[in-house]
C-alpha positions in Angstrom: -62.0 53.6 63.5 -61.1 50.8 65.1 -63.9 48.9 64.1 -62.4 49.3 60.3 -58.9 48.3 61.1 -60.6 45.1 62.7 -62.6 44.3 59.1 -59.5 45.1 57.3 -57.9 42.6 58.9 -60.4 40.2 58.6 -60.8 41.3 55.3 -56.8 40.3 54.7 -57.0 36.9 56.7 -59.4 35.6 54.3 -57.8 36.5 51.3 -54.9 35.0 52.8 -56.4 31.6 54.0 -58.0 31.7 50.0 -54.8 32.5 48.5 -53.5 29.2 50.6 -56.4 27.1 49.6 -55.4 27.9 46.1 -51.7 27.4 46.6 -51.8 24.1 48.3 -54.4 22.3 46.0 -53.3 23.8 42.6 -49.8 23.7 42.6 -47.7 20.2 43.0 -44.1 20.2 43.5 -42.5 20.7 40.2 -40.9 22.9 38.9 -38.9 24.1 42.8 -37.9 27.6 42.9 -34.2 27.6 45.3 -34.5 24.0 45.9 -38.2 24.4 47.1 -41.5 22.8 45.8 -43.5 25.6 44.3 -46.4 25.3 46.7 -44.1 25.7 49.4 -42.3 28.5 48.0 -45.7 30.5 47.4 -47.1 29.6 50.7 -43.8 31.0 52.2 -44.6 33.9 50.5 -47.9 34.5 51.5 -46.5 33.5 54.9 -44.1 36.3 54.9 -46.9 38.7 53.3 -49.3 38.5 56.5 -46.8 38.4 58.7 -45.6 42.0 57.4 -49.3 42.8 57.5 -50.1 41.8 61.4 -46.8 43.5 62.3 -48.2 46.5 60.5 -51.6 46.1 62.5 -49.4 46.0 65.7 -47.6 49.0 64.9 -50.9 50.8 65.0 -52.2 49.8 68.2 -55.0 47.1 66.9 -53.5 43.6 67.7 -51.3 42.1 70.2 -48.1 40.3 69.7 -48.1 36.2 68.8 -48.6 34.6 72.4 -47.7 30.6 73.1 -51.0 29.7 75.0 -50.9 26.2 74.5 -48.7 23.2 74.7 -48.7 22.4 71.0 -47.5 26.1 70.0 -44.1 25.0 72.4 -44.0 21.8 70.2 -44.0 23.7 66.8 -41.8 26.3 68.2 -39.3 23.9 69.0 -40.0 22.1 65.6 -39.1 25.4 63.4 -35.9 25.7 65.4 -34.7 22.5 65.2 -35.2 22.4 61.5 -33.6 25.9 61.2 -30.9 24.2 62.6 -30.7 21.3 60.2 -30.9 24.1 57.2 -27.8 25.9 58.7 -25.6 23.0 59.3 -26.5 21.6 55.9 -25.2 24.9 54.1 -21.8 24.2 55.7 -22.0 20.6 54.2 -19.4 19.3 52.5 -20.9 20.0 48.1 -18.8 17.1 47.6 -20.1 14.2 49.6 -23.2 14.7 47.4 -26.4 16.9 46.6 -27.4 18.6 50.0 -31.4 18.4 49.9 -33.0 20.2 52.4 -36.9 20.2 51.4 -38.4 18.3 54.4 -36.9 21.0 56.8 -38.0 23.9 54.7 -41.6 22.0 54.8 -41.6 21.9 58.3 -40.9 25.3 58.7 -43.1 26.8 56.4 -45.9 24.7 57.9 -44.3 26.0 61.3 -44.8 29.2 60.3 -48.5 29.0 58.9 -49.9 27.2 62.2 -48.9 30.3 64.0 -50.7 32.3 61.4 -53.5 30.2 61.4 -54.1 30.3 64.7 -55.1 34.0 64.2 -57.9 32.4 62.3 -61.1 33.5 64.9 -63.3 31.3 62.9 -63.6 28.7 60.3 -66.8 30.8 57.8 -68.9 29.1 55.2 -66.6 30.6 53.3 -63.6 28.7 54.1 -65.6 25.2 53.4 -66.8 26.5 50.1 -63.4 27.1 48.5 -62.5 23.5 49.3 -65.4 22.5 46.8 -64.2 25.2 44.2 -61.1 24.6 44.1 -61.6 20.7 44.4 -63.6 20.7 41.2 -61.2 22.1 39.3 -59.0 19.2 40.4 -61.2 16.8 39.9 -61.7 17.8 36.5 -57.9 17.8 35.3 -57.7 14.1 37.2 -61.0 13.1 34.8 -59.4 14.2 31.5 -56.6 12.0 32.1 -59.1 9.1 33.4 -61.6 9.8 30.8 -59.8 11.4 27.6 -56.7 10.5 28.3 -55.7 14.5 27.8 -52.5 14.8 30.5 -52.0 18.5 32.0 -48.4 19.0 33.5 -50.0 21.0 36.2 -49.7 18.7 39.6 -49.4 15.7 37.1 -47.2 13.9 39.6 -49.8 13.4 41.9 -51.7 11.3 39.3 -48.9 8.7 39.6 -49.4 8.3 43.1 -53.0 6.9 44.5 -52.3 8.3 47.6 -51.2 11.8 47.1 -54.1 11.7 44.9 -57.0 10.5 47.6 -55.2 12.9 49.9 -56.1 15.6 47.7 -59.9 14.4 46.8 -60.7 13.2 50.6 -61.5 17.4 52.0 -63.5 17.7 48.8 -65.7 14.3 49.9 -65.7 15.3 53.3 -66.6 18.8 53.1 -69.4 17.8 50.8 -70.9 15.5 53.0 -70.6 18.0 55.7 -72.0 21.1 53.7 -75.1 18.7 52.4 -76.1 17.7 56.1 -75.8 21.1 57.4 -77.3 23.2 54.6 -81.5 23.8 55.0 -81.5 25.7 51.5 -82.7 23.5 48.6 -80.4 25.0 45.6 -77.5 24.7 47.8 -78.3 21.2 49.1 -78.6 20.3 45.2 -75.2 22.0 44.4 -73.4 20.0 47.2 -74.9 16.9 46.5 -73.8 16.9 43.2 -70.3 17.8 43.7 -70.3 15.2 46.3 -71.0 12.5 43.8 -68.7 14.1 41.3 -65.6 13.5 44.0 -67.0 10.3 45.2 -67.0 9.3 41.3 -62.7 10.7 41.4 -62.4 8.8 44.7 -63.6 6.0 43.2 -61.1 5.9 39.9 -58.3 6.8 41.9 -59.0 3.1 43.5 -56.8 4.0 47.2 -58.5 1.1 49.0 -57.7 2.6 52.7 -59.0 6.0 51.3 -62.5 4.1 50.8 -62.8 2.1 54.0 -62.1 6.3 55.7 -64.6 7.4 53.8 -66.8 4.6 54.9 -66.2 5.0 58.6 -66.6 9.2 58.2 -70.2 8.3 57.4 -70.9 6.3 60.5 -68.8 8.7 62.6 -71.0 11.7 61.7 -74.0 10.7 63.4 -71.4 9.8 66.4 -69.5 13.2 66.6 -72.5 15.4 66.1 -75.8 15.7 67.1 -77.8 13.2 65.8 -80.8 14.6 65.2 -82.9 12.9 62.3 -82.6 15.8 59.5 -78.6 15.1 59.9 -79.0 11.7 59.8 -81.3 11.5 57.4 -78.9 13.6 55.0 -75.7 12.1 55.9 -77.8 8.2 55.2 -78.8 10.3 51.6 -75.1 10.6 51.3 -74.2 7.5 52.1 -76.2 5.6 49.9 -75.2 8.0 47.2 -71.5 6.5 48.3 -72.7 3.0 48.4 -74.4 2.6 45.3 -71.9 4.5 43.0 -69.4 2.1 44.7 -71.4 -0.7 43.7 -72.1 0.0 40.2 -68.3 1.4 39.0 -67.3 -2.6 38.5 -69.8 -2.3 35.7 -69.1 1.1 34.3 -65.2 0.0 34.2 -65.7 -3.0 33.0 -68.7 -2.8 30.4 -68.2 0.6 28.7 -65.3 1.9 26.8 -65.1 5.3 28.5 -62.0 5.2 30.3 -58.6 5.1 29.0 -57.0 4.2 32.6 -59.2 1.5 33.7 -59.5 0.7 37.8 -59.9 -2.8 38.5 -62.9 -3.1 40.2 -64.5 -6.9 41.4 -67.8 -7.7 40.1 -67.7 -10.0 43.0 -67.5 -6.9 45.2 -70.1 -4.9 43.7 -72.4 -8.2 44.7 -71.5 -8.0 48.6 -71.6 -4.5 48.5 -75.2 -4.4 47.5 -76.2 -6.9 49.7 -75.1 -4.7 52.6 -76.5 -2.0 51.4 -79.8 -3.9 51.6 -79.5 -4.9 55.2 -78.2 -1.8 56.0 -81.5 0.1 54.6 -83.9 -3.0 56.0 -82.7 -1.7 59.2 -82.6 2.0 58.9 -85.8 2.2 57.4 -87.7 0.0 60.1 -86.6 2.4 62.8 -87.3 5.3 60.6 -90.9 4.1 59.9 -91.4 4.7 63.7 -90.9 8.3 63.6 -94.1 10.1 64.0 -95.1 12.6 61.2 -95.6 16.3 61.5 -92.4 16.6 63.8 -89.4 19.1 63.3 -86.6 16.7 61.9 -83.8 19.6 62.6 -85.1 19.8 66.3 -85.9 15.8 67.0 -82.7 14.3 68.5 -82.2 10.2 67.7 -80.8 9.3 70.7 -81.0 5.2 70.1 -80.2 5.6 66.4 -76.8 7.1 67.7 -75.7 4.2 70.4 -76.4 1.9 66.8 -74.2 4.1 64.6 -71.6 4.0 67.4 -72.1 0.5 67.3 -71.4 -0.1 63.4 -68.7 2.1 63.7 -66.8 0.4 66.3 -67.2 -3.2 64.9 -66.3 -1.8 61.2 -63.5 0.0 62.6 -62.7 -3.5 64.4 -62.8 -5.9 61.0 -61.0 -2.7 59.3 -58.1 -3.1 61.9 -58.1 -7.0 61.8 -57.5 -6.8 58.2 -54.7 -4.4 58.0 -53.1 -6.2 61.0 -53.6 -9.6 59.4 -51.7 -8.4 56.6 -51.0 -11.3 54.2 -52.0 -13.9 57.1 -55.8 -13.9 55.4 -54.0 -15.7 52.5 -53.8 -18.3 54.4 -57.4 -19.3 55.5 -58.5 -22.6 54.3 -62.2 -22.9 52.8 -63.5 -25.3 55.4 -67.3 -26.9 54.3 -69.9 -25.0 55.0 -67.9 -22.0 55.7 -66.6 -21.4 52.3 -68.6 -18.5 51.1 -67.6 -16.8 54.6 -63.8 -17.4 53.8 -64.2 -15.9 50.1 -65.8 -13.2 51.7 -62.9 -11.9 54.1 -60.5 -13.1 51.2 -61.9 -10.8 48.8 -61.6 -8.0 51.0 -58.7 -8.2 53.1 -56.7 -9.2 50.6 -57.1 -6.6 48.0 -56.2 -3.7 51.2 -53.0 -5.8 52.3 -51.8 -5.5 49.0 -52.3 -1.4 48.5 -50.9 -1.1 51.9 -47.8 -2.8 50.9 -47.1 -1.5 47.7 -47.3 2.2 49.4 -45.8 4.1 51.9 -46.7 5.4 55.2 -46.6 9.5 55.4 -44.5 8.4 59.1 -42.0 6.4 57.7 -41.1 9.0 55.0 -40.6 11.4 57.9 -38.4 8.8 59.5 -36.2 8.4 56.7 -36.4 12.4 56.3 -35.3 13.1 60.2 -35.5 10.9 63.0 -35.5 14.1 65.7 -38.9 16.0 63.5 -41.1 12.8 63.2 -40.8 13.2 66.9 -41.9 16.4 67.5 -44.7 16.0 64.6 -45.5 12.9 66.8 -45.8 14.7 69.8 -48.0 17.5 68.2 -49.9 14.9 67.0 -50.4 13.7 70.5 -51.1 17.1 72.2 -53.5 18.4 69.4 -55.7 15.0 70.0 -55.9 15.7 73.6 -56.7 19.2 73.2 -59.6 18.2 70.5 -61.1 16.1 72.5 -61.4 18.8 75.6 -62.7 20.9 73.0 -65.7 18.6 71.7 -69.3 19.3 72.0 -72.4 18.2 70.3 -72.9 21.8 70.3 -70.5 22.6 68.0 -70.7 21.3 64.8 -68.5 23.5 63.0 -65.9 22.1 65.2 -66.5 18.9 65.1 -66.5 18.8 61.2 -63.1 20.1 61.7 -62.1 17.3 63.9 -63.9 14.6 61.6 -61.6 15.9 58.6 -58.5 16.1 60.8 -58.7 12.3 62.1 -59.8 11.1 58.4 -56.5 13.1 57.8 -54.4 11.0 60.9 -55.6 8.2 59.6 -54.7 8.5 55.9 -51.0 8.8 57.1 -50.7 5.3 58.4 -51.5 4.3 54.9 -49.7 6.6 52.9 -47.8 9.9 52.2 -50.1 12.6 51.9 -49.6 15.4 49.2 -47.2 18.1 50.3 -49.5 21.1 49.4 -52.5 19.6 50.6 -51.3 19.7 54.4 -52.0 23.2 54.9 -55.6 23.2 54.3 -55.2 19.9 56.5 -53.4 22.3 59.0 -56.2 24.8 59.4 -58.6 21.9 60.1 -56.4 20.6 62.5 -56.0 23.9 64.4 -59.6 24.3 64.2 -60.2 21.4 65.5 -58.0 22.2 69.0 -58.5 25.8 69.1 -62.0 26.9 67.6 -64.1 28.5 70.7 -67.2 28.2 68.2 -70.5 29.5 70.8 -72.6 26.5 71.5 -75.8 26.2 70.1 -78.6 26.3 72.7 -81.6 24.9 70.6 -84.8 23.2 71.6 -84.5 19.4 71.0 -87.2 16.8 71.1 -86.1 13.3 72.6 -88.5 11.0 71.3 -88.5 7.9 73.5 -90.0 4.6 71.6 -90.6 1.5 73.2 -92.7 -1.6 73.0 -95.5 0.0 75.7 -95.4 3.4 75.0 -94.5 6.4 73.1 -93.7 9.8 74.4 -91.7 12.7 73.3 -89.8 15.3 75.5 -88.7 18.4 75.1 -85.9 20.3 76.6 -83.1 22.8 76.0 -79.5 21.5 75.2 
């Protein structure tokens, strides 16, 4: 009997993480029901809804009571009631001394509110990353009638208006694409996810958020870095990324040369030139080390050790020219074409540049906290902090399901440096997150095959990890 009342409940906590996933990506802020964006309205709802039905579960013996185990569960705790506070006091504000708005607090505590619920979440199912792609395509195809046919839907059209809201809501459809493609071993499937991985790369792409393609860029290299690199991943994540890459490359000549579009990106021809010269190093190199691999050996079981330490190479120094130029800011302006060096100069020009100048005209997602309440972007802050420590005690190259979830949560970090994220979008951003910190996913235990490659001998070994 038991055993039922367990599947029911599993049963209920994914139709109530589905019902979110729908809520958060498919409804924007307008219209607001009491003074509330409709997407946090419903998710309140739904909030309130399993509540009722894990106090029900209690009240017949099958679950326990909501414990704080962890230091971040303080930190959210002391978030709801402070905001809870700030929703009080503004009730007793003066109607006079102007409109009382009180949506970031209500955020906060609905988002309060769902962690707690989400932490119930035992595991993150194939299930779970699939919706993301479902629900992401029917995104992605309102956001291409307005880019292609110029058709405009009032549903979430305010996020169109806004490059970042909008990469904030295509980046978990990229990333969870990628991730499904270099995990999946089925061939129908791995079709299906490549093809809606070029289909949000194509809407990442049109939305033209510059720091939303230099993530992306850096998710690729990181994936060999969090994971286990063995060469069936890295071969589909490189598939991937060169899907990425050569789209990239070519959308300067599909904006520019064809009259498809009626809201036209402006994309450097000058770019797509660099871009495909990299991409030519970049496969002279991969594919010389990938010639070395012997045949008949179990791709999914053959761990690339050296190919790693590289990746974790290119990742550090692109993540150090990606930091240079936002921290240069308008300073690369500045550079004077010196003979010899010219080429070099135009180079760094024609990528810094363009960055500094979407950084500027948005907004941070911290700052808009700030101006929202000093005393919240504080605690978010620390929860930030505590979360990161506690996914990094919580890595393992055992555990890819986990670390997808932490890949997708510090492309998510990230993106709020740069700009405000999408209200709704956070609380499929929140389940990652928790995921991330909490998920005690069972390592895998797999025989691997360390092939070892030098200039005097080659030798494979084979052991359990």
């Amino acid at each position: 009997m038991k055993t039922k009342k367990r599947l029911a409940m599993k049963n209920i906590t994914t139709l109530f993480v589905t019902s979110l996933y729908v809520v958060s990506m498919l409804c924007g802020q307008t219209p607001e029901v009491a003074g509330l964006p409709l997407s946090y309205f419903l998710m309140l709802i739904l909030a309130v809804l399993y509540a009722v039905c894990w106090i029900w579960n209690i009240r017949r013996g099958d679950s326990g009571l909501w414990r704080l185990e962890h230091r971040p569960d303080l930190v959210v705790l002391a978030l709801i009631v402070w905001n809870l506070l700030s929703v009080i006091g503004k009730m007793f504000q003066d109607p006079d001394t102007g409109a009382i708005h009180y949506q970031f607090q209500a955020g906060c505590i609905v988002l309060g509110l769902l962690y707690f619920e989400l932490k119930e979440v035992k595991a993150i199912n194939g299930w779970y990353w699939d919706m993301i792609l479902y629900i992401g395509l029917i995104v992605t195809g309102r956001m291409l009638l307005e880019y292609l046919c110029g058709i405009q839907i009032g549903w979430k059209s305010e996020v169109m208006g806004d490059t970042g809201r909008a990469a904030s809501v295509l980046l978990p459809g990229c990333l969870v694409s990628v991730l499904r493609y270099c995990f999946c071993r089925d061939r129908m499937r791995s079709v299906f996810y490549l093809l809606v991985g070029a289909v949000n790369f194509f809407m990442l792409f049109l939305n033209y958020n510059i720091p939303s393609l230099w993530i992306m860029t850096l998710a690729f290299l990181a994936i060999p870095v969090m994971m286990r690199p063995t060469a069936e991943l890295v071969k589909r994540d490189m598939q991937m990324f060169f899907l990425y890459g050569f789209m990239l490359s070519n959308m300067s000549i599909l904006t520019n040369y064809t009259p498809w579009f009626s809201r036209k990106p402006t994309f450097s021809l000058e770019h797509s030139v660099y871009l495909e010269m990299l991409l030519a190093v970049g496969g002279m190199f991969f594919f010389r080390y990938w010639d070395r691999i012997p045949d008949n050996i179990d791709l999914n079981r053959l761990v690339l050790r050296k190919m790693r330490r590289g990746y974790l190479l290119a990742l550090r120094l692109l993540g150090v020219v990606f930091a240079a130029f936002v921290l240069g800011g308008g300073s690369w302006a500045e550079m004077q074409e010196t003979p010899g060096f010219s080429v070099g100069v135009t180079l760094v020009k024609s990528f810094a540049l363009p960055l500094h100048e979407a950084i500027e005209s948005g907004k941070s997602g911290w700052s808009c906290c700030l101006a929202n309440s000093g005393i919240s972007t504080f605690f978010l802050l620390l929860l930030t902090v505590v979360l990161t420590t506690k996914m990094r005690s919580n890595h393992s190259f055992a555990k890819p399901q986990t670390a997808g979830c932490q890949l997708i949560t510090l492309a998510f970090l990230a993106q709020t440096f740069f700009y405000a994220p999408d209200i709704g979008v956070l609380a499929v951003y929140l389940l990652f997150g928790i995921m991330a910190a909490f998920y005690r996913e069972q390592p895998e235990r797999v025989r691997v095959t360390v092939l070892h490659l030098n200039k005097e001998m080659e030798r494979n070994e084979e052991k359990y990890v």
